[in-house]
C-alpha positions in Angstrom: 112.2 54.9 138.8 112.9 57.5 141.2 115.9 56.4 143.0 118.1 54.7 140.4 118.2 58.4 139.0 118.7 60.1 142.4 121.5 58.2 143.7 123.1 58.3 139.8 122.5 62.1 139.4 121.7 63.2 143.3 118.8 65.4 142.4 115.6 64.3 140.8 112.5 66.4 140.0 109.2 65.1 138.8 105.3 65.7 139.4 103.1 63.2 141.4 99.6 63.0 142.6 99.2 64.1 146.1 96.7 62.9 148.6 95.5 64.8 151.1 94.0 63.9 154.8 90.4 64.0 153.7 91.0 62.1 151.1 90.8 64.4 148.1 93.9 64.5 145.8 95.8 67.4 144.1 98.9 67.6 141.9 101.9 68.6 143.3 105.9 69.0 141.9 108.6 67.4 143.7 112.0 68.2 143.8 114.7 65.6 145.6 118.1 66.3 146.5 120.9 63.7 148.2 122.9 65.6 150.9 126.5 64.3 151.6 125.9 62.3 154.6 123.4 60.5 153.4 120.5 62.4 154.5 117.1 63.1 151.7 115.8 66.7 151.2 112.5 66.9 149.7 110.7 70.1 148.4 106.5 69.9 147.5 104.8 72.5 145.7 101.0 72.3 145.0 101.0 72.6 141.4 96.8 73.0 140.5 96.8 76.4 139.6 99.9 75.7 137.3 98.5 72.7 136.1 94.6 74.4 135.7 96.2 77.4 133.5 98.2 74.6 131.1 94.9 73.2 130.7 93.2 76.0 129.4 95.8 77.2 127.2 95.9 73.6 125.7 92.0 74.3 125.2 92.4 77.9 123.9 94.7 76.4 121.5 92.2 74.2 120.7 90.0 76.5 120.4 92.1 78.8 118.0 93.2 75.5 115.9 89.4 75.2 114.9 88.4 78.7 114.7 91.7 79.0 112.1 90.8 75.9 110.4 87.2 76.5 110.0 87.2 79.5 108.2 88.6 80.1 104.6 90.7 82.9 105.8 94.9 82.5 106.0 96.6 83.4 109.3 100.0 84.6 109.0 102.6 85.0 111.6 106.2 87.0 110.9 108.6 87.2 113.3 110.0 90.7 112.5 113.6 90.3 114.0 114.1 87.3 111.8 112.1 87.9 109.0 110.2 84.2 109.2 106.6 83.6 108.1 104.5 80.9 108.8 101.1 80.7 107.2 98.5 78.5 108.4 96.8 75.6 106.2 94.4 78.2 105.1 97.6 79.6 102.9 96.7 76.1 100.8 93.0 77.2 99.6 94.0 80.5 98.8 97.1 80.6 97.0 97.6 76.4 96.4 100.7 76.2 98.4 102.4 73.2 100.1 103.3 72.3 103.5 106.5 73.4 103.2 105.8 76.2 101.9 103.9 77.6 104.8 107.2 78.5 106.5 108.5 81.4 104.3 110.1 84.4 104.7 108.7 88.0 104.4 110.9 88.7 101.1 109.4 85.4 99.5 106.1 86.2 100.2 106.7 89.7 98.8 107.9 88.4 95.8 104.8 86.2 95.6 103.2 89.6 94.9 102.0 91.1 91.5 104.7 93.8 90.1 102.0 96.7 90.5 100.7 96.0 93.6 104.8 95.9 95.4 105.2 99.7 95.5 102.5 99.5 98.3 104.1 96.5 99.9 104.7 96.8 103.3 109.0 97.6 103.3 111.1 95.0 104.8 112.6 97.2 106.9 109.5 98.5 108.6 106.6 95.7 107.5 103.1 97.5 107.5 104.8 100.9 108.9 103.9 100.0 112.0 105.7 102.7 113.7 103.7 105.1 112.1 100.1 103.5 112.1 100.4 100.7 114.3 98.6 98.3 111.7 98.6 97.6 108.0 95.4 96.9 105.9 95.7 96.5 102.3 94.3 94.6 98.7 97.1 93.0 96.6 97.2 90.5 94.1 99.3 87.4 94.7 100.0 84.6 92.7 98.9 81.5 93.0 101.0 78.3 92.3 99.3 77.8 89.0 100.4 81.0 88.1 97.1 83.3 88.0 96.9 86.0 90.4 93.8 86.4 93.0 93.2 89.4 95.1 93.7 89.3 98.8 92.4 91.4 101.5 95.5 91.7 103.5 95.1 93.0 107.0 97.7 93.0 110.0 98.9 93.9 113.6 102.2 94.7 115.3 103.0 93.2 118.7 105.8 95.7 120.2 108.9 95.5 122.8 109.3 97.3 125.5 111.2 99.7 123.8 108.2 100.5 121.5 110.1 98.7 118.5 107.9 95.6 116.4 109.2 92.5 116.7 106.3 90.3 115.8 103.1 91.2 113.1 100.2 88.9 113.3 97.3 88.8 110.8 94.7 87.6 108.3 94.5 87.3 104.3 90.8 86.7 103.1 90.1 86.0 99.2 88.0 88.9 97.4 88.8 88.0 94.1 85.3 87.4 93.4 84.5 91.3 94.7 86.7 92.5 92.6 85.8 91.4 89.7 82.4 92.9 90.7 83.9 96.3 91.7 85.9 96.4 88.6 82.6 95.5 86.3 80.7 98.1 88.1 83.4 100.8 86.9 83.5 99.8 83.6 80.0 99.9 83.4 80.1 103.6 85.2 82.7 104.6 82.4 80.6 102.8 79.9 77.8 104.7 80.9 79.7 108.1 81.2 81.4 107.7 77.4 77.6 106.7 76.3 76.5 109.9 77.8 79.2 111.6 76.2 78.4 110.2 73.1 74.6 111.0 73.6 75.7 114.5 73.6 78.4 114.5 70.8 75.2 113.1 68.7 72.9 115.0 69.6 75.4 118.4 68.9 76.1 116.9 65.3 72.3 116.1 64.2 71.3 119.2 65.8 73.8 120.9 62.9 74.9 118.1 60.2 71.7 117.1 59.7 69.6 120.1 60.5 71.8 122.2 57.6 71.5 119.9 54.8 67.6 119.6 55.6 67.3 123.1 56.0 69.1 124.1 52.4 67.2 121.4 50.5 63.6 122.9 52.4 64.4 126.2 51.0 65.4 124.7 47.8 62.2 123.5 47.5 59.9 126.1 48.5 61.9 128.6 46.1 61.3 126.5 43.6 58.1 125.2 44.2 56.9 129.6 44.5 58.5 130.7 41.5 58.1 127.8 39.2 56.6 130.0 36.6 59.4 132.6 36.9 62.3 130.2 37.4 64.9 130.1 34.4 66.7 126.7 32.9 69.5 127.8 34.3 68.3 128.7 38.0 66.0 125.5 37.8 69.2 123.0 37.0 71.3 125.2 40.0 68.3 124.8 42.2 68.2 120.9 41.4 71.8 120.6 41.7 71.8 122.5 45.5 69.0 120.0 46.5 70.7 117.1 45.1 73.9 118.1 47.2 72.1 117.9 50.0 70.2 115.0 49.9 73.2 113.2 48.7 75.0 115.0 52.2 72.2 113.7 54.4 72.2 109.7 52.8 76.1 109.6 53.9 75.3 110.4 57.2 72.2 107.8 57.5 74.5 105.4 55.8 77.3 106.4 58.3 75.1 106.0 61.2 73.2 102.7 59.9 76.8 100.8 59.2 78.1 102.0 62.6 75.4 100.1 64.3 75.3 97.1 62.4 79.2 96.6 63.3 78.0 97.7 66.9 75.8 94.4 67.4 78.0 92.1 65.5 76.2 92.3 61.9 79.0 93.9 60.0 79.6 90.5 57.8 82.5 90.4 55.1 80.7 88.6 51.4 83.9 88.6 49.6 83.5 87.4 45.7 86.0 87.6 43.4 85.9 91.1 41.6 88.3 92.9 38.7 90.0 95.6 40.9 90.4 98.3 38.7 86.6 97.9 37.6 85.7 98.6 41.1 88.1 101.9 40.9 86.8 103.0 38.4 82.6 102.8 39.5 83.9 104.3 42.9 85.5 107.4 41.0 81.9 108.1 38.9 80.0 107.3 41.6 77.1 109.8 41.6 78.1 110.6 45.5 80.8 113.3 44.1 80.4 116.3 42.3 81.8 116.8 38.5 84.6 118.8 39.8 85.4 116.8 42.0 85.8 113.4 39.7 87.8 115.6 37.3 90.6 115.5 40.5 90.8 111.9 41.0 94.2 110.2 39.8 93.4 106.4 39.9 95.9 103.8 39.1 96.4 100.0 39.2 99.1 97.9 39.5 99.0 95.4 37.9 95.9 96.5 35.9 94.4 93.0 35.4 94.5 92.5 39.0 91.7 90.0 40.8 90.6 89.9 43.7 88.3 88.4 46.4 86.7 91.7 48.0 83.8 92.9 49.4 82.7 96.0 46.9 80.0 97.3 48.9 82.8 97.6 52.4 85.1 98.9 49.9 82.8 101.4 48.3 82.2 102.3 52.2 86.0 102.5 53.0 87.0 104.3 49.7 84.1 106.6 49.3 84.8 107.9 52.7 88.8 108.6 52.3 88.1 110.2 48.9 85.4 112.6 50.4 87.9 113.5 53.1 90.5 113.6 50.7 88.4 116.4 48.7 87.2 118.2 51.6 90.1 118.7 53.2 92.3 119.9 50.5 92.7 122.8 47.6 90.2 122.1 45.0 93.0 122.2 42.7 95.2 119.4 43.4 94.7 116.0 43.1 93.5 113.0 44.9 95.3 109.9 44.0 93.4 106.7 44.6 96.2 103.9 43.5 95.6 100.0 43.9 98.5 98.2 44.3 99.4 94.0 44.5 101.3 92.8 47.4 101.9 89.4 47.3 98.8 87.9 48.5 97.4 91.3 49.6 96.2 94.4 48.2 97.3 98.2 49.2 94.5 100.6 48.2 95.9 103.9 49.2 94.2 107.3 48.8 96.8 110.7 49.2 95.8 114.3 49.2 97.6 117.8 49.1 96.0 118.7 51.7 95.4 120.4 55.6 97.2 117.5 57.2 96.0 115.9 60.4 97.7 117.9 63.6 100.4 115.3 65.5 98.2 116.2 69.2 95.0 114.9 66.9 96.6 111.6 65.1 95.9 109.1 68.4 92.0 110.3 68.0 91.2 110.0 64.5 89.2 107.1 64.7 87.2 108.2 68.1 83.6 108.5 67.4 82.8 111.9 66.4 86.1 113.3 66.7 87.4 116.0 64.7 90.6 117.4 63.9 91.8 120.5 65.5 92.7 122.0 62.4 89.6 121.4 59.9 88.1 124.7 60.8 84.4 125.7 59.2 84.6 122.7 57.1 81.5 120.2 57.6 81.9 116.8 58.9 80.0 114.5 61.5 83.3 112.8 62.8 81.8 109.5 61.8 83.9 108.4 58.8 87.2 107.6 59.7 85.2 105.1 62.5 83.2 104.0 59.4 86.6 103.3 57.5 88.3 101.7 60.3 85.3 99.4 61.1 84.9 98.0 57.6 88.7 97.1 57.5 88.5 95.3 60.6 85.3 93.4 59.1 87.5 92.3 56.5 90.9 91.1 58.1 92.8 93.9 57.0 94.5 96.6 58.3 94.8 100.6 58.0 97.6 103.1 58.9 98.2 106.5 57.5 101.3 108.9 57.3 100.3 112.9 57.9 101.6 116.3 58.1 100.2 119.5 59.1 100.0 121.7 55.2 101.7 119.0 53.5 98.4 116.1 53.3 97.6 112.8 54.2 98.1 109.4 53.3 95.9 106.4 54.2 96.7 103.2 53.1 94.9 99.9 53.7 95.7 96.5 53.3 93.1 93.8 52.6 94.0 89.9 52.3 93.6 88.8 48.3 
């Protein structure tokens, strides 16, 4: 085998296993070379130590070949004078890609990256900004080949030149899609907890005055009536009952308030439509003993067409009316009117109730229907906050939907819209 090629190329090189004089054996590298007259030079080099070091690399390798396949982690490799990335099988479990696919470049992976999370990407000019911290160590979400993102604990180190420029980045990508979704439940049970604190206090300012000045007024009502009864006039006796009345009346709306709000809390806020005569309901609303004689002398109540049927819930839409008419009082002159109007639309109904009034404030009209929330504008006027949410949830119960028009002096508008 040797020959043939020496005398047809007149050099040969090759390795062999050498014997030595006691017998023992060691490999050696041999190099041939044909001189011109004929003559043979032969160089031998002991080649164990070269021949020991391939052999542990070739077990290192095999070393790092398990290690990388044992674990669920991906090992990436870019080569940051070309821009190539190769990903090792791991790449497969965590992100569902092919084999060929685990030869990439570091713009495709990039663009394998959720749109939020690529402002932080490491640039392609300067991957990981490894000239200013040496090493990059990151979450993003990438997506997967089924086309759901998973978060990735991205983590990497920059192999340098000896000019001090990177020109390779070597790291790991573990899946913590699972911590995530942890770490993100735990805040939104922090902020859950922080907006029921909130709301504990919001609560616990408006019963401390909404309910305590109703309860106070009707107490004194009493006890003045119940120590002068002897001296108390007709007149002072019907004013006295009246001022009670009022309050008790004030102080059942809450409870009523309160009691609906947690029922649609748990889920128990359930829609029993029936079919009902529209303008009948209207009209009971308008009388309703809730509202005071003056202020059933302001309501304007129409219906179009005035036969109309529908199927309705009456007590959700006693809730839902009763509350925009009281606002509707409250908030404007008691002399102007508060139109109530029913109107058919198609297969829906508009029930829409417009006052003269205050206006809700443009920096206020994103909040209305925040628990407890006020407007900026409604001054000394009482109110828990409670019955726009009341409104609002009572619609939603029933498939409809609510939107208002508003401005400041001028009055409101609120018109919902509930399937026939």
């Amino acid at each position: 085998k040797i020959f043939p090629a020496l005398n047809a190329n007149g050099s040969w090189t090759g390795s062999a296993l050498a014997k030595r004089l006691d017998g023992t054996t060691f490999p050696e590298e041999l190099s041939l070379t044909l001189l011109p007259n004929g003559g043979l030079v032969c160089i031998c080099r002991d080649a164990s130590e070269k021949v020991a070091a391939s052999e542990a690399l070739r077990a290192s390798q095999a070393l790092w070949q398990i290690a990388v396949e044992s674990i669920r982690d991906g090992i990436w490799d870019a080569d940051l004078t070309t821009g190539a990335v190769h990903l090792s099988h791991g790449w497969k479990e965590l992100l569902g890609l092919s084999d060929e696919e685990l030869t990439t470049t570091w713009a495709e992976l990039i663009t394998r990256m959720h749109p939020d999370d690529v402002k932080d990407a490491p640039d392609s000019d300067d991957p990981h900004y490894v000239l200013k911290t040496s090493h990059y160590d990151a979450e993003h979400r990438m997506r997967a080949q089924d086309g759901t993102y998973r978060w990735l604990l991205v983590r990497g180190k920059a192999i340098f030149d000896e000019t001090g420029h990177p020109i390779r980045m070597l790291g790991t990508a573990a899946d913590i899609s699972d911590r995530r979704k942890v770490y993100e439940q735990l805040l939104a049970n922090l902020a859950r907890e922080k907006e029921l604190s909130e709301l504990r206090s919001q609560f616990v300012s408006m019963a401390s005055h909404e309910l305590r000045t109703p309860l106070a007024a009707l107490s004194l009502t009493l006890e003045f009536l119940a120590s002068y009864n002897s001296q108390i006039t007709p007149d002072a006796l019907e004013k006295g009952l009246t001022s009670a009345n009022d309050s008790a009346r004030r102080l059942s709306a809450i409870v009523d308030d309160l009691l609906l709000l947690d029922r649609a809390n748990q889920g128990r806020l359930k829609c029993s439509a029936v079919p009902v005569c529209v303008a009948d309901q209207l009209t009971l609303l308008t009388s309703d003993t809730y509202f005071t004689d003056a202020q059933r002398i302001r309501f304007r109540v129409s219906c179009t067409p005035p036969d109309m049927e529908a199927r309705l819930d009456p007590q959700l839409l006693r809730y839902m009316l009763l509350n925009l008419l009281s606002n509707a009082c409250k908030y404007s002159p008691e002399n102007t009117p508060v139109i109530l109007r029913a109107t058919q639309r198609g297969d829906a109904v508009d029930f829409q109730v417009e006052d003269r009034g205050i206006g809700i404030c443009e920096t206020d009209q994103s909040r209305i229907y925040s628990l407890f929330f006020r407007g900026s504008n409604v001054g000394t006027r009482p109110g828990t906050g409670l019955g726009l949410m009341v409104v609002k949830r009572c619609v939603e119960a029933q498939h409809g939907s609510i939107t208002f028009r508003s401005s400041p002096g001028q009055g409101t508008c609120f018109t919902i819209t509930l399937p026939m």
